[in-house]
N, C-alpha and C positions, 0 to 999 in steps of 0.2 A: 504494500500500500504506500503510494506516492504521502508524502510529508507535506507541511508548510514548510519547512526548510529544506529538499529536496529541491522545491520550482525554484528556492531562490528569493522568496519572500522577506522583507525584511518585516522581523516580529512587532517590532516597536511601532513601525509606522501602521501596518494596519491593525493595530490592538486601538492607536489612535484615530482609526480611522471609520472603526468598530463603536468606542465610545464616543464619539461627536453624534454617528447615525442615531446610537440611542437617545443619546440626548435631546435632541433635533425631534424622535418621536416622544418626548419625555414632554416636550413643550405643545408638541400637538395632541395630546392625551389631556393637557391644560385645558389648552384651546375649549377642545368636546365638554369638557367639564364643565366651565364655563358657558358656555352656552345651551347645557343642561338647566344650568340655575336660571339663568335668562329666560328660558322659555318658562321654565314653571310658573315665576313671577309674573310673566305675563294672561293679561285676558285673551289668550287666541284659540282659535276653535279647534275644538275637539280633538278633531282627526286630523290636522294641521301637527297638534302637538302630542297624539301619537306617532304619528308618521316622521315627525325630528327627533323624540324619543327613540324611537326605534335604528335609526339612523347615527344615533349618540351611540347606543349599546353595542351595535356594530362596529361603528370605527374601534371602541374601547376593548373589544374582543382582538380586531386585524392590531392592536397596538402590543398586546400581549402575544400573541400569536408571533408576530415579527420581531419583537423585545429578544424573548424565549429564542428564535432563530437566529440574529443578529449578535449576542451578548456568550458569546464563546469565544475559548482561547485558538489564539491564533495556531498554535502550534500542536495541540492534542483534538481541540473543535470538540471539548468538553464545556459544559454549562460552568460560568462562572459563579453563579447562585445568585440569591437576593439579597443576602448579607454586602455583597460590594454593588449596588447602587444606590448605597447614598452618598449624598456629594460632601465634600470639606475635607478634611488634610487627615479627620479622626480616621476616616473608612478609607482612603484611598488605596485601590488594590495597586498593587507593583508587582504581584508575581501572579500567577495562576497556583492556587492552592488544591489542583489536582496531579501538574505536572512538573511542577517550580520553574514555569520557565518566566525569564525576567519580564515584566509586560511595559514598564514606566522605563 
């Protein structure tokens, strides 16, 4: 089985390239949230705001869905968990705690 380091991939950068995507959906998962609250607040009809509901619950599924797909290591293409995405200097992951390879 062909490697990440095999093709020649440099780890660092797409481990970086890896955490910006999520991030990037970290803030469209916002986004939906956000306009979840909006609608509720709002008087708009019925089936209008099922239909944007419905539309919210979805996107929030494809953001999990692609989170889960996206947020592996570069080098084993094992899950990094959910303990390393939260953001600040406390959580920052720097290695893969499956395969130790260096990520930061």
């Amino acid at each position: 089985m062909e490697t990440t380091l095999d093709r020649g991939i440099d780890v660092k950068a797409e481990f970086a390239r890896r955490r910006k995507a999520r991030n990037h959906a970290m803030l469209g998962l916002f986004v939906v949230l956000c306009v979840m609250l909006l609608v509720e607040n709002l008087d708009v009809d019925r089936w209008l705001a099922l239909a944007l509901f419905s539309v919210d619950i979805l996107a929030m599924l494809a953001f999990f869905v692609y989170a889960f797909r996206v947020w592996r290591c570069p080098v084993c293409n094992k899950y990094l968990g959910a303990q390393s995405t939260s953001f600040g200097p406390l959580r920052q992951l720097t290695s893969c705690p499956k395969c130790q390879a260096e990520l930061v």
